[in-house]
C-alpha positions as CSV (number, residue, x, y, z in Angstrom):
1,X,0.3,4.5,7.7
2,X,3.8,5.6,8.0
3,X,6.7,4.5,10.4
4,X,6.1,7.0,12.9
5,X,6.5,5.8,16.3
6,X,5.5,7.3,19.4
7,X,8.7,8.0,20.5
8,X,9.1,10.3,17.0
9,X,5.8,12.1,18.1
10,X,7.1,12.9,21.7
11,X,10.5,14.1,20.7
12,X,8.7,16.3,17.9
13,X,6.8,17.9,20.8
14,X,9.8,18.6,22.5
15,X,11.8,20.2,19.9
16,X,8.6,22.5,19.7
17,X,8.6,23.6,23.0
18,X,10.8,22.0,25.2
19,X,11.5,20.6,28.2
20,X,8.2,19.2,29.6
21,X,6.8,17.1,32.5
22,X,6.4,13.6,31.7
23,X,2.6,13.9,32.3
24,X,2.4,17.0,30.3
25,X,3.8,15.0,27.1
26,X,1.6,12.0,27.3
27,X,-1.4,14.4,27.0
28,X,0.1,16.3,24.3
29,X,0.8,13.0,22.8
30,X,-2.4,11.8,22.9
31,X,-4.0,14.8,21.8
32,X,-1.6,14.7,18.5
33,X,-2.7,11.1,18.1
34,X,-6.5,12.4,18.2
35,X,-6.4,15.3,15.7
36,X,-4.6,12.9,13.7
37,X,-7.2,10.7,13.1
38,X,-9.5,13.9,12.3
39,X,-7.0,16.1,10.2
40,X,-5.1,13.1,8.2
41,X,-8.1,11.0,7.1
42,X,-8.2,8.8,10.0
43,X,-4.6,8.1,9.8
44,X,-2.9,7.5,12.9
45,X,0.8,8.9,13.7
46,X,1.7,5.8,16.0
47,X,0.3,2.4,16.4
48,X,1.0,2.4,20.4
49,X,-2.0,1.1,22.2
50,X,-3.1,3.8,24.5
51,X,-4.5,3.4,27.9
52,X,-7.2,5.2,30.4
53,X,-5.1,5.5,33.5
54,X,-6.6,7.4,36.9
55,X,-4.8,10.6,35.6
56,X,-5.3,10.2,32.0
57,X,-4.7,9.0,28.6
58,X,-1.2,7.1,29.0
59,X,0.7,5.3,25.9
60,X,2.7,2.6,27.6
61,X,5.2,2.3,25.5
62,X,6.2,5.8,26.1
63,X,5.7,5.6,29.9
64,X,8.1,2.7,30.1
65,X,11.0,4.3,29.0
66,X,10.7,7.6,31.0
67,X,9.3,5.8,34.2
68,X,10.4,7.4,37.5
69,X,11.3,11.1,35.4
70,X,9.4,14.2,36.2
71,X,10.8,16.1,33.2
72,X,12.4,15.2,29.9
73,X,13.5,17.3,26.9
74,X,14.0,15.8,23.3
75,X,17.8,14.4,23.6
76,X,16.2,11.8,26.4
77,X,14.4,9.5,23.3
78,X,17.3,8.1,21.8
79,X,14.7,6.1,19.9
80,X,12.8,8.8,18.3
81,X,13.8,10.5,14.9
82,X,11.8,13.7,14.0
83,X,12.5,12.9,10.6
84,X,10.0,9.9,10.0
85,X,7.5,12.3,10.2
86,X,6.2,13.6,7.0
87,X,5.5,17.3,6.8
88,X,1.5,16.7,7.0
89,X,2.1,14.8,10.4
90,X,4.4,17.9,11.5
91,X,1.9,20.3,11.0
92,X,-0.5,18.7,13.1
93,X,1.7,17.9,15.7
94,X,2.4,21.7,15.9
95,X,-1.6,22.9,15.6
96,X,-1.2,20.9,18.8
97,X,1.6,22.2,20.7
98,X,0.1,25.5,19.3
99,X,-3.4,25.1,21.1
100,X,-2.6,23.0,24.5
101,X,0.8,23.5,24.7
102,X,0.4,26.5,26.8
103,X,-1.9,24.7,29.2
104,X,-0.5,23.5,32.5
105,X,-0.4,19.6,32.6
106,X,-3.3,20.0,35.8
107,X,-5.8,21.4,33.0
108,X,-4.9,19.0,30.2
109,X,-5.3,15.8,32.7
110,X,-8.9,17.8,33.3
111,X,-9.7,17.9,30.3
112,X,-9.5,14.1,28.9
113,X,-11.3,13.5,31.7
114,X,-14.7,15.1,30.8
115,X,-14.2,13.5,26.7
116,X,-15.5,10.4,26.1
117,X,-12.9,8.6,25.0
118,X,-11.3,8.3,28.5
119,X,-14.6,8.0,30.4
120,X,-15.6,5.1,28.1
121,X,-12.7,3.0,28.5
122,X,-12.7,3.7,32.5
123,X,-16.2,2.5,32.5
124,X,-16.7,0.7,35.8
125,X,-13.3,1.1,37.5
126,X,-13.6,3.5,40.2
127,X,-12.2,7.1,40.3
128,X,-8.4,7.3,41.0
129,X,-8.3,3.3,40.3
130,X,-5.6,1.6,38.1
131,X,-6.8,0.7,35.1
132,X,-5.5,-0.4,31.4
133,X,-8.3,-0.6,29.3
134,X,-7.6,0.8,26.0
135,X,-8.8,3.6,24.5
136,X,-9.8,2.9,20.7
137,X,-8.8,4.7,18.0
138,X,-12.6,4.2,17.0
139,X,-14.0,5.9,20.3
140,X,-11.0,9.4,19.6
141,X,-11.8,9.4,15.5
142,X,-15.6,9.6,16.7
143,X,-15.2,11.6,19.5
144,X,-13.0,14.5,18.0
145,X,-14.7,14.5,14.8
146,X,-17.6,16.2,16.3
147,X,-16.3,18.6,17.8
């Protein structure tokens, strides 16, 4: 695995397309991390644990830095450098942003939440309900590679 972080991944995504809602970018996050594991033989672009909150897939690490923003655009992670990622991990961070980028973050929150990787790790903690039970790399490799 490379040294990719996270906080590479989201401000790739914003270069791409810009200023986003915070909610908006943990999805497209998540979603990079997922085709990732499909595309790049299983290899992940960040080793953040990722969680199945009430609205979503949510990588902590992430959340804790842009906690209590609506928006942010790519100068906000300081700690992100789009050059750790390797050309392979661009591209499929941009197949990404090319498919659900356009989709409002509404839609995308919809969405993890009819695949199973979410609905598995919520098992048992009732709708809208904090939770931070983590979503396996496992469960989104096995998931995404079906479909």
């Amino acid at each position: 695995m490379g040294n990719s972080t996270v906080f590479d991944v989201a401000k790739y995504i914003l270069h791409q397309i810009g200023e986003l809602t915070t909610m908006k970018l943990q999805k497209l996050v998540y979603y990079c991390q997922a085709w990732s594991l499909v595309w790049d033989d299983g290899e992940p672009l960040f080793s953040d644990r990722i969680e199945a909150w009430a609205n979503g897939p949510v990588i902590p690490t992430l959340y804790n830095v842009h906690k209590g923003r609506y928006c942010v655009n790519e100068h906000f992670f300081h700690q992100g450098n789009i050059d750790n990622l390797s050309s392979e991990q661009k591209e499929t961070i941009e197949k990404v942003v090319d498919f659900y980028g356009k989709r409002s973050p509404q839609w995308l929150s919809d969405l993890t939440h009819n695949e199973e990787p979410w609905r598995i790790a919520r098992k048992g903690i009732p709708e809208g309900e904090r939770g931070s039970s983590e979503i396996t790399l496992e469960s989104m490799a096995e998931y995404y590679e079906r479909l």
